[in-house]
C-alpha positions as CSV (number, residue, x, y, z in Angstrom):
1,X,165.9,199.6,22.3
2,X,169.0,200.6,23.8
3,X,170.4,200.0,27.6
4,X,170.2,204.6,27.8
5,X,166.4,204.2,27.2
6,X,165.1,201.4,29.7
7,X,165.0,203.2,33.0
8,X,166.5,201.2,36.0
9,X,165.2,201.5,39.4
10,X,167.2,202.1,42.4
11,X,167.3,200.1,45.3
12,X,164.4,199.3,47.5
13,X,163.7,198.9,50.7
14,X,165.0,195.7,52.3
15,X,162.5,192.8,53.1
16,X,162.9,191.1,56.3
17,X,163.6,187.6,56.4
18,X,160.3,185.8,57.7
19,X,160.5,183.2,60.8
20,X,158.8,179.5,60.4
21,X,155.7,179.3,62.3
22,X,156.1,177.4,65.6
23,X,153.9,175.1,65.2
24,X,154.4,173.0,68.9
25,X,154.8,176.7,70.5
26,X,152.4,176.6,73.8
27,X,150.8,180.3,72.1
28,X,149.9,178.4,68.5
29,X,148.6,175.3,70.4
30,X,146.3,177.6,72.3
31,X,145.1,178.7,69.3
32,X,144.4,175.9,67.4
33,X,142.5,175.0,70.8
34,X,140.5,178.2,70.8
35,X,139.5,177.2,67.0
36,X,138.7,174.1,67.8
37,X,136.3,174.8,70.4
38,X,134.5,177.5,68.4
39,X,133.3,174.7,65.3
40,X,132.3,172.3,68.3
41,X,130.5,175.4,70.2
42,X,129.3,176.2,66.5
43,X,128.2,172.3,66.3
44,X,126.6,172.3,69.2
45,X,124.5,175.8,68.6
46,X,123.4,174.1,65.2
47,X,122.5,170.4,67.1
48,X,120.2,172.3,69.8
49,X,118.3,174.8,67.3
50,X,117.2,171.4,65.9
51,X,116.4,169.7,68.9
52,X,114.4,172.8,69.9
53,X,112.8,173.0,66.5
54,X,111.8,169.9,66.5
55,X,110.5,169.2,69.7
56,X,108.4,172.3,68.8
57,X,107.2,170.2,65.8
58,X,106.5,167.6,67.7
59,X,104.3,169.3,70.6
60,X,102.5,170.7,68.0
61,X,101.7,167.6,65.9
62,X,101.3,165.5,69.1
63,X,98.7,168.1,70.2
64,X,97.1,167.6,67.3
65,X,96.8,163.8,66.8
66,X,95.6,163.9,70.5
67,X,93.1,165.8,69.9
68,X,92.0,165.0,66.7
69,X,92.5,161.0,66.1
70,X,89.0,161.0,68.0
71,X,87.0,162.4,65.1
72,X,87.5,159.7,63.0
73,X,85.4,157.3,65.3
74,X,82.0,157.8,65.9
75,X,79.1,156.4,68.6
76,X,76.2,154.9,68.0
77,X,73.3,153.7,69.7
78,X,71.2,150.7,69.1
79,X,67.6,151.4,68.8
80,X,64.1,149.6,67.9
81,X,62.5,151.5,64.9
82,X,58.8,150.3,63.5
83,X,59.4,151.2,59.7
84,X,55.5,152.5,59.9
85,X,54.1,154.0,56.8
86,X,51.7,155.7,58.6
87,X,54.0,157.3,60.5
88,X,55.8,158.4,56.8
89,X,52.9,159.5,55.5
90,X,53.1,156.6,52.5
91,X,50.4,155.7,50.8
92,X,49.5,152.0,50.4
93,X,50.7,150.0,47.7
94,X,54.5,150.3,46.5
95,X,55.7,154.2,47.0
96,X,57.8,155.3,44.0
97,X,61.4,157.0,44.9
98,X,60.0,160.5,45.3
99,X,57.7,159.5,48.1
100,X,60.1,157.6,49.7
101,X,62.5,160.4,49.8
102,X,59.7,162.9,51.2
103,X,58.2,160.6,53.7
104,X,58.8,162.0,57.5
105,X,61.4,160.2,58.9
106,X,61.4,161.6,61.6
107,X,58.4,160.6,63.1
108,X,59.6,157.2,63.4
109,X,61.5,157.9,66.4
110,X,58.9,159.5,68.3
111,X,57.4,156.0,69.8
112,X,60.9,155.2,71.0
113,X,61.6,158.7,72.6
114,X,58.1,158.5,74.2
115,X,58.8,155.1,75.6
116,X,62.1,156.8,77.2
117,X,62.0,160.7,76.6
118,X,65.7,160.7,77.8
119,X,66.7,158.9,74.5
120,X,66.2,162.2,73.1
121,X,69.6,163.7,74.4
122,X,71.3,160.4,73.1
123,X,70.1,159.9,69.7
124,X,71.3,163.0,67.7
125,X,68.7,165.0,65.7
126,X,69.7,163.7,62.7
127,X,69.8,160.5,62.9
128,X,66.6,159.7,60.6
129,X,68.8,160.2,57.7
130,X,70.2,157.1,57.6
131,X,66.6,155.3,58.3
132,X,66.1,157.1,55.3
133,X,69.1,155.6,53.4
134,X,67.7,152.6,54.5
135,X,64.4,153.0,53.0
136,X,65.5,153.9,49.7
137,X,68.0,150.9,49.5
138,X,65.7,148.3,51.1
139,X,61.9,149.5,50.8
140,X,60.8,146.6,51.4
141,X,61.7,147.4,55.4
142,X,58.2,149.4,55.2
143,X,56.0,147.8,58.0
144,X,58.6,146.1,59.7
145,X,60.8,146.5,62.6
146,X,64.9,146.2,63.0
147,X,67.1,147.3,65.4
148,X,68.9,149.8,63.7
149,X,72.5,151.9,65.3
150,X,71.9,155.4,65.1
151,X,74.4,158.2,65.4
152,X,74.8,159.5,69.1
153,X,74.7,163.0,70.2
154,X,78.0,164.6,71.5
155,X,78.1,164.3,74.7
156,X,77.4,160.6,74.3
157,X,80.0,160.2,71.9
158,X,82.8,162.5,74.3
159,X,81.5,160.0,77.3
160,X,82.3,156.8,75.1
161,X,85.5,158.4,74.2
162,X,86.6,159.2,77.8
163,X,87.0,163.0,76.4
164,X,84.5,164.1,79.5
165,X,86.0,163.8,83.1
166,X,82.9,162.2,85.3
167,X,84.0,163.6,88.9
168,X,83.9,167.1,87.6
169,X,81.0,169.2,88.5
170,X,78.0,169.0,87.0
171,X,78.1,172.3,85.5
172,X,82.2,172.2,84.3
173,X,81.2,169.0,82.6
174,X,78.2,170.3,81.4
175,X,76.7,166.9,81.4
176,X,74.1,166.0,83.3
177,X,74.4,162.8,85.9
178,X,70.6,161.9,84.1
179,X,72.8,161.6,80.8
180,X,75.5,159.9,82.3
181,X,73.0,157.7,84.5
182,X,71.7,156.8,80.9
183,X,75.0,156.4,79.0
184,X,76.1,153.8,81.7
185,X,72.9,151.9,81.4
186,X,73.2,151.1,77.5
187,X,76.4,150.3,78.1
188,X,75.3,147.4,80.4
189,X,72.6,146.3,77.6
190,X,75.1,146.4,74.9
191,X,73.5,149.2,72.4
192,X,76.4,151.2,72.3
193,X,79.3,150.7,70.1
194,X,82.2,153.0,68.4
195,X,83.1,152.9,65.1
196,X,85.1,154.4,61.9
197,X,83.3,157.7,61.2
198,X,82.9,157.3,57.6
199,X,80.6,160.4,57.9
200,X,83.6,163.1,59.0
201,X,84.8,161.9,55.4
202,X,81.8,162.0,53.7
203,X,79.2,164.5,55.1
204,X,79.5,168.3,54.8
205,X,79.1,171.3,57.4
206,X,76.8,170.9,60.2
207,X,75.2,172.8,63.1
208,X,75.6,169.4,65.3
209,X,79.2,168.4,65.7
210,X,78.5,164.5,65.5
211,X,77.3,165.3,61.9
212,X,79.7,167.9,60.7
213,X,82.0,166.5,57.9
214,X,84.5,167.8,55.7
215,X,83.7,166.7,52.5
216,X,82.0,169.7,51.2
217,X,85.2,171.6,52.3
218,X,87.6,169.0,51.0
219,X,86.1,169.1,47.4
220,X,86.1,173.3,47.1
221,X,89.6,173.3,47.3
222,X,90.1,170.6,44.7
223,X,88.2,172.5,43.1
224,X,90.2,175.7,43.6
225,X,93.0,174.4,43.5
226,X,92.3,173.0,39.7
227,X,91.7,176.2,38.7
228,X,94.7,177.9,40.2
229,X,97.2,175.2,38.7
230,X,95.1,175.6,35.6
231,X,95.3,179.2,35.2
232,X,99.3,179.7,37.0
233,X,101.3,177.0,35.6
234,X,100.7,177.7,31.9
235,X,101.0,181.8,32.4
236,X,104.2,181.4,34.8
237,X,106.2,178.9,33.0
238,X,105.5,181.2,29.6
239,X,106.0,184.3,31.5
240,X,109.4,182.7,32.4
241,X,110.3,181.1,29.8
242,X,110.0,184.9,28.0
243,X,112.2,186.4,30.6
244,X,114.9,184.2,30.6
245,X,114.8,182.9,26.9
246,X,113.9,186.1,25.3
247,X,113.3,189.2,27.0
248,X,116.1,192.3,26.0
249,X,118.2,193.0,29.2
250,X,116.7,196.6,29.5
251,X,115.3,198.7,32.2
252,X,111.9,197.6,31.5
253,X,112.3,194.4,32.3
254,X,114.5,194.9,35.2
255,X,111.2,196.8,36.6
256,X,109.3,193.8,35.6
257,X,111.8,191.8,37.2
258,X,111.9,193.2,40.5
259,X,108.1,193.6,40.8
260,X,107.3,189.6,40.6
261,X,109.9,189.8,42.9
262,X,107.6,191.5,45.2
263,X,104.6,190.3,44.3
264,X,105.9,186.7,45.8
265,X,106.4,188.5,49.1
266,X,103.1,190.5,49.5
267,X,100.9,189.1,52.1
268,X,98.1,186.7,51.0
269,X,95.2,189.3,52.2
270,X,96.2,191.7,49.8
271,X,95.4,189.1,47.2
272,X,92.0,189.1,48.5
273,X,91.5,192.0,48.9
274,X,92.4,192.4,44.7
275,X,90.1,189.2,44.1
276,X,87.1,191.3,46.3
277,X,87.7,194.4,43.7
278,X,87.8,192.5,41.0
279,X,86.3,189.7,40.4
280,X,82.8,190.0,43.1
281,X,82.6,193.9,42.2
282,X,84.1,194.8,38.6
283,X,83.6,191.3,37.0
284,X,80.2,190.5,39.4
285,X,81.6,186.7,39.2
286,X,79.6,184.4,41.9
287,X,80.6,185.0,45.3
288,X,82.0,182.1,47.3
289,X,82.5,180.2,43.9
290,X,85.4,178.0,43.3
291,X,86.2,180.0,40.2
292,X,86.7,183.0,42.2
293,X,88.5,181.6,44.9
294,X,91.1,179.9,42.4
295,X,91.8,182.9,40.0
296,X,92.4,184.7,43.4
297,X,94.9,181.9,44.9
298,X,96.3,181.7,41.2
299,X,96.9,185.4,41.3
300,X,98.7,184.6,44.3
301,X,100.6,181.9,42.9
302,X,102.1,183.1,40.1
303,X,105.0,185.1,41.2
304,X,106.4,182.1,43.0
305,X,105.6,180.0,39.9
306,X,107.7,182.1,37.5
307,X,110.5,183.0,39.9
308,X,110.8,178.7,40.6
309,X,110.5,178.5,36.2
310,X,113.5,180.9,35.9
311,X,115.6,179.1,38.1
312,X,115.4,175.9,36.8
313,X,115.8,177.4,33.3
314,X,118.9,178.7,34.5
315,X,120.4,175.8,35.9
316,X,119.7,174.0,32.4
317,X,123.8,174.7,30.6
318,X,124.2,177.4,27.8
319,X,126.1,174.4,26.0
320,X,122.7,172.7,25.5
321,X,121.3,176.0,23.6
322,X,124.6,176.2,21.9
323,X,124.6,172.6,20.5
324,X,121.3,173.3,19.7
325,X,121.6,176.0,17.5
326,X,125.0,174.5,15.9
327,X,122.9,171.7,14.3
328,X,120.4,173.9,12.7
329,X,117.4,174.4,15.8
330,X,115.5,177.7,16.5
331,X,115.4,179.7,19.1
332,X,111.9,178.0,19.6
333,X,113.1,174.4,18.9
334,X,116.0,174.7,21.3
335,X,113.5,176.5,24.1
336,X,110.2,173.9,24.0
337,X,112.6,170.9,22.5
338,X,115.7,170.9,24.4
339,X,115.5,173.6,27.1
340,X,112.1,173.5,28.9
341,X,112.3,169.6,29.2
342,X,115.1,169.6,31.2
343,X,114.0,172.5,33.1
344,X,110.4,171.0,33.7
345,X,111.3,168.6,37.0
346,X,112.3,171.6,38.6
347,X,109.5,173.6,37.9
348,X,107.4,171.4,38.6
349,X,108.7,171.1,41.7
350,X,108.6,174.9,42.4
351,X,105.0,174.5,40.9
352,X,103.7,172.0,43.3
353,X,105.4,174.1,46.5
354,X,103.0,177.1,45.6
355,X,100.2,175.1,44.9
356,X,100.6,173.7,48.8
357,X,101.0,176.6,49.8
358,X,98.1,177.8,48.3
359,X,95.8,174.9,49.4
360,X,96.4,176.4,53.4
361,X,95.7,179.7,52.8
362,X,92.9,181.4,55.0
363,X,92.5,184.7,54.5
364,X,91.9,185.4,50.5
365,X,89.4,183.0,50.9
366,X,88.0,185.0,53.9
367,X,87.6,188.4,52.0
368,X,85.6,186.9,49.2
369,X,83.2,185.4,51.2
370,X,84.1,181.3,51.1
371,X,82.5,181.0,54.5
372,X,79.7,180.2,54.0
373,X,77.3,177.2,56.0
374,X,76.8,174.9,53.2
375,X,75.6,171.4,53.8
376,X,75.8,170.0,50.6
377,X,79.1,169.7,48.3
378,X,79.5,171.9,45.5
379,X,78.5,170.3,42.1
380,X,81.3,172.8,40.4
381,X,83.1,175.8,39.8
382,X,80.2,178.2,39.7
383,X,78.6,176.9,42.3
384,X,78.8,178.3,46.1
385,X,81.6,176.5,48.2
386,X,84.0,176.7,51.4
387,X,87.4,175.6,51.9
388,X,88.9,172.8,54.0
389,X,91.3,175.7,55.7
390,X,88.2,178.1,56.0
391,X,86.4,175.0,57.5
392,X,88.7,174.6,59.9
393,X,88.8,178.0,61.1
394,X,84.6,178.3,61.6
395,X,84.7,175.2,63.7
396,X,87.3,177.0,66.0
397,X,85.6,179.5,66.4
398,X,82.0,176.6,66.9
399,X,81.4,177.3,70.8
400,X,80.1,173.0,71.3
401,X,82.7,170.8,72.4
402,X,82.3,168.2,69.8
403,X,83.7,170.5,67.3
404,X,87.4,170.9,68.9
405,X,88.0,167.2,67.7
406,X,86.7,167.8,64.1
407,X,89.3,170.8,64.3
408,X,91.8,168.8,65.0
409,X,90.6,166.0,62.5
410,X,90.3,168.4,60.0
411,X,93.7,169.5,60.4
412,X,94.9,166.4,60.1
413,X,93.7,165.9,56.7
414,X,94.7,169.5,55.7
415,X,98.5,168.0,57.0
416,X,98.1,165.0,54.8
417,X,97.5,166.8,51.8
418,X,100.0,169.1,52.3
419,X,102.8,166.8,53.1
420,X,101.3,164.3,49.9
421,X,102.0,167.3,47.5
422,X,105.5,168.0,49.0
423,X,106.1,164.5,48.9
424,X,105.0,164.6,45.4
425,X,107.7,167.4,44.8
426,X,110.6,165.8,46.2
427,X,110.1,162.9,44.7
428,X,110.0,165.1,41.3
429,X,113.2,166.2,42.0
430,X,114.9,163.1,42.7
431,X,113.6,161.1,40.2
432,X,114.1,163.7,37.0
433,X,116.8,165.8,38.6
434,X,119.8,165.5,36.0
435,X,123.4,166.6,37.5
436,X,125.7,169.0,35.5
């Protein structure tokens, strides 16, 4: 190419020189003042959100241990009790374990309430279940007598507590000075003492607060909860892994895409509302089963359960896949071999945050019917059931006084559990968590 064809440009406009920054000038020290106080204003913004949030956190747990530490003791009462077969209605001679677990128990505190009828309001109404328990373990107590510690009502148990204020009135306490008169006597005679409450661990629902327990609820939502993790984790993880590994990028699948997007944010009552249409009115499944309540919490589950999958198959490197197709692995060899292993502490993790959050739900449960006043535990997935969140919320709602400690004991466990399983998940992803 010659110098005629390459076309030279004039002359352009002049650039002014550019003056050095004065750095020491009083104007550029203001600034870098001005900045500086921003990030420490910034800081300090940042510090007091925390301090707020967690003095918030701790009103609210301190609230709750207060009020809740309580229902794991219990009162009891010592009492004479004549083991008196006639008063069971036993026959002579050695009863077999059916009649001892028919005989009227009952009746063998009526000659100690009739030698001080205001033991009635102190020993609860079901106390002659564990003089039953004794029975059966021991017959050989039949015809004898032992002074035996029965559960306390209440009001007993509030008074031993200190949970009722004495110089209230009468009717603000709503305990009598005749129960209080009583109370302070067996405390003088040294039949009253306070104890672990194994039953609020072991017993189930009750209409009398110093009975109620939360076993029965504790052991639906195991039970729920196995069949959610049952029925999500296989279905998300695959459903991911299909997405990510081997779905076409294609308008279909940006649909699908963008709807388990939104499933994960749909509120949890529409869930259970789709369980109530489903499974209790198409399918006619049990109500208040387990099984029910877990495909309706898995249903809920799943979208955060495959969007937590794909992201930890993501962060697994495409020069993994690619060294494992280079020396000969399939697409399925490199997914289930080499891929999903490295992925799995991750979803796991992801797996165990929905499942927590699924163990606290409320309302699903609600609109298929898990309410219900059971006494006994379930014995297993078909069989009717409550949950330990749905437990909680019928005692608030209980109007006796005894109950607002089992609330708060109740909620207690619940907090356990849930920090157990996010425990669980952090130490997942520490443990396996492999750095690129």
């Amino acid at each position: 190419m010659t110098d005629a064809g390459i076309a030279l440009a004039g002359p352009g406009p002049a650039v002014p020189a550019r003056t050095a920054t004065d750095w020491k000038s009083a104007a550029m020290r203001a600034r870098v003042r001005a900045r500086y106080r921003s990030e420490q204003w910034f800081r300090a913004l940042g510090v007091l959100a925390l301090a707020i949030a967690g003095a918030f956190l701790l009103f609210l747990l301190g609230t709750i241990v207060r009020d809740g530490w309580r229902a794991f003791q219990q009162t009891e009462i010592e009492v004479p009790i004549r083991f008196d077969r006639a008063l069971l209605g036993l026959p002579e001679g050695k009863p077999g374990p059916q009649q001892l677990q028919s005989g009227d128990y009952a009746n063998l505190l009526d000659p100690v309430l009739a030698a001080n009828p205001g033991m009635g309001r102190a020993i609860s109404e079901g106390a002659w279940v564990r003089l039953r328990t004794m029975v059966m373990k021991d017959p050989a107590l039949l015809g004898q007598e032992r002074k035996v510690w029965l559960t306390a009502t209440s009001n007993f148990d509030l008074l031993a507590k200190g949970s009722i204020d004495r110089t209230a009135d009468e009717a603000d306490r709503r305990v009598s000075d005749r129960d209080i008169a009583l109370f302070d006597q067996l405390g003088r005679e040294g039949r009253l003492r306070t104890g672990f409450n194994w039953q609020f661990l072991t017993g189930s629902d009750s209409t009398v607060p110093e009975l109620a327990g939360i076993w029965g609820a504790l052991k639906g939502s195991l039970l729920m909860i196995l069949v959610t993790l049952g029925l999500a984790f296989p279905v998300g993880v695959l459903a991911a892994v299909y997405l990510e590994e081997y779905a076409p990028r294609n308008r279909w699948t940006d649909i699908v895409e963008v709807s388990i997007n939104n499933l994960a944010a749909v509120p949890s009552i529409i869930f259970g509302l789709l369980g109530l249409a489903v499974f209790l009115n198409v399918l006619g499944m049990p109500r208040s089963a387990p099984v029910v309540g877990g495909l309706t919490l898995a249903l809920m589950t799943l979208p955060v359960i495959v969007i937590a999958a794909r992201a930890a198959l993501k962060s697994v490197p495409p020069s993994i896949r690619d060294a494992a197709l280079g020396i000969g692995a399939s697409r399925v060899q490199v997914v289930f071999h080499h891929v999903l292993p490295l992925a799995l502490p991750g979803i796991m993790t992801g797996t165990i945050i929905g499942v927590a959050r699924a163990l606290g739900e409320t309302a699903p449960l609600l609109m298929i019917g898990m309410r219900a006043f059971l006494t006994d535990a379930p014995d297993g997935f078909d069989q009717p059931a409550t949950a330990l969140p749905v437990q909680i919320f019928i005692w608030s709602d209980n109007v006796a006084r005894g109950f607002v400690e089992k609330t708060s004991g109740a909620i207690i466990v619940l907090l356990l559990l849930l920090m157990a399983l996010n425990a669980i998940a952090i130490w997942l992803r520490n443990r396996y968590e492999v750095r690129w």
